[in-house]
Kinemage of the C-alpha trace (Angstrom):
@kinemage 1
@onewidth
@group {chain A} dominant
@subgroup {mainchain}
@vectorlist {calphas} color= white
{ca unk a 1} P -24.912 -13.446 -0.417
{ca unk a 2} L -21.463 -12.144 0.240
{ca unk a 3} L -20.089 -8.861 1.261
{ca unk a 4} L -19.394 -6.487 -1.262
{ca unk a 5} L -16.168 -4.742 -1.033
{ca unk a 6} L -14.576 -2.187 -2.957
{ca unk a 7} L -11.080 -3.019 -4.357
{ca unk a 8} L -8.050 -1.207 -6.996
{ca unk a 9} L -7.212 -2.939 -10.063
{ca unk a 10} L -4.072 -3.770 -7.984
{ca unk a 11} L -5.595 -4.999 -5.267
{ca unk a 12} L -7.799 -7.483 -7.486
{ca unk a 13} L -4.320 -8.468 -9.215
{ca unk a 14} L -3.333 -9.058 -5.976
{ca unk a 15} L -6.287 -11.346 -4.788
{ca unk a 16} L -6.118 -13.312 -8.175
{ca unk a 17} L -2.790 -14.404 -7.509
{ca unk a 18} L -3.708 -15.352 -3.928
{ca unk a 19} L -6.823 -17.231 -5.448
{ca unk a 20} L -4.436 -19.157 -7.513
{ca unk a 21} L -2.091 -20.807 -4.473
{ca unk a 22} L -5.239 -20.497 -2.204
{ca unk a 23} L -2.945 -19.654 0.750
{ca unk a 24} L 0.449 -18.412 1.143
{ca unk a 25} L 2.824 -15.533 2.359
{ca unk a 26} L 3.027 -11.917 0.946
{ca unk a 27} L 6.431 -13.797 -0.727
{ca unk a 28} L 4.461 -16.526 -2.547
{ca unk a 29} L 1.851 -14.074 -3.589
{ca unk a 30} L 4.360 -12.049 -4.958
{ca unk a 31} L 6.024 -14.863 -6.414
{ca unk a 32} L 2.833 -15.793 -8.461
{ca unk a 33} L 1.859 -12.418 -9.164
{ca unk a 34} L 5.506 -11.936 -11.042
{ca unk a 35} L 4.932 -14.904 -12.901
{ca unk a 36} L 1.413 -14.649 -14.428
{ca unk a 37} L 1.090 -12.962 -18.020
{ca unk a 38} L 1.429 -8.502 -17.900
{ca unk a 39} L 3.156 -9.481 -13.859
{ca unk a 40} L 4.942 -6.478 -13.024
{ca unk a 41} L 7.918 -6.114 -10.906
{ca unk a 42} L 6.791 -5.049 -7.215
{ca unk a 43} L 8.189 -5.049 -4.102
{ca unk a 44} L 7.568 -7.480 -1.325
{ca unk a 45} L 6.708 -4.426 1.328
{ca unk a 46} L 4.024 -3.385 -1.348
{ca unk a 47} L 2.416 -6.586 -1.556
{ca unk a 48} L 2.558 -6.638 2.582
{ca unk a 49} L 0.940 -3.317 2.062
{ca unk a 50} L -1.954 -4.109 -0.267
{ca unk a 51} L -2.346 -7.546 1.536
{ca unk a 52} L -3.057 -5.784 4.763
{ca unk a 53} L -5.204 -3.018 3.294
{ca unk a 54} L -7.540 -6.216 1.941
{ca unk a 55} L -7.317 -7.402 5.218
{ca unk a 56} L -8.812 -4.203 6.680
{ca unk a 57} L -11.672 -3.861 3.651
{ca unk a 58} L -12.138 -8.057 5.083
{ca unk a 59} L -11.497 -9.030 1.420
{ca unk a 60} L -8.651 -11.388 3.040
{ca unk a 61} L -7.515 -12.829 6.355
{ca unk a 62} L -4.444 -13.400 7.838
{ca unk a 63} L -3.471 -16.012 9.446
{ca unk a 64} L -0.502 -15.586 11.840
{ca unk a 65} L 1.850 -17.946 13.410
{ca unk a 66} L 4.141 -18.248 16.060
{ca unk a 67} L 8.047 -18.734 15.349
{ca unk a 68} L 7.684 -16.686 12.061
{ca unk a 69} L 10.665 -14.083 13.813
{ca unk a 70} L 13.419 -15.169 14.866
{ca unk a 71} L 16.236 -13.282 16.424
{ca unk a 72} L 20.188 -14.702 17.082
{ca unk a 73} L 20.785 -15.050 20.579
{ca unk a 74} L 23.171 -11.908 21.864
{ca unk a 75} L 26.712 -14.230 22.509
{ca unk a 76} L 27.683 -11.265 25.206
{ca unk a 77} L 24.871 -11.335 27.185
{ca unk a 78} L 23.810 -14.636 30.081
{ca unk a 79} L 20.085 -15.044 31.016
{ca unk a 80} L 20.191 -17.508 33.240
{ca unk a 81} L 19.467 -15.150 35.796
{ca unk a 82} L 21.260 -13.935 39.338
{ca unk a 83} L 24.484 -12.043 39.321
């Protein structure tokens, strides 16, 4: 039997839209959640928000990556070491 957990109305909007891609990023969540019938307009730092308070109730898991940031290298600045 699974664990029990105790979830908002949001946060259940929130995991049927992840059901429905079965994986994705807090942008493709949100993406589906806009689109489904009564989707409201949110913003993407809310749905980062409510996906990692499901994370922390272990209603969801997340899955991270490396090379998701990326940063422009700094054209005034040499690393190749030495003076």
């Amino acid at each position: 039997m699974g664990v029990k957990v105790r979830v908002s109305r949001l946060e259940l909007r929130i995991l049927d839209a992840l059901w429905v891609i079965g994986r994705g990023s807090a942008r493709q969540v949100l993406e589906e959640f806009e689109a489904r019938p009564g989707g409201q307009n949110l913003a993407y730092t809310t749905v980062q928000t409510i996906l990692t308070r499901l994370e922390r109730k272990s209603a969801v898991r997340r899955l991270r990556k490396v090379g998701t940031h990326r940063w422009p290298r700094h054209e005034g600045c040499d690393f190749r070491g030495g003076p």
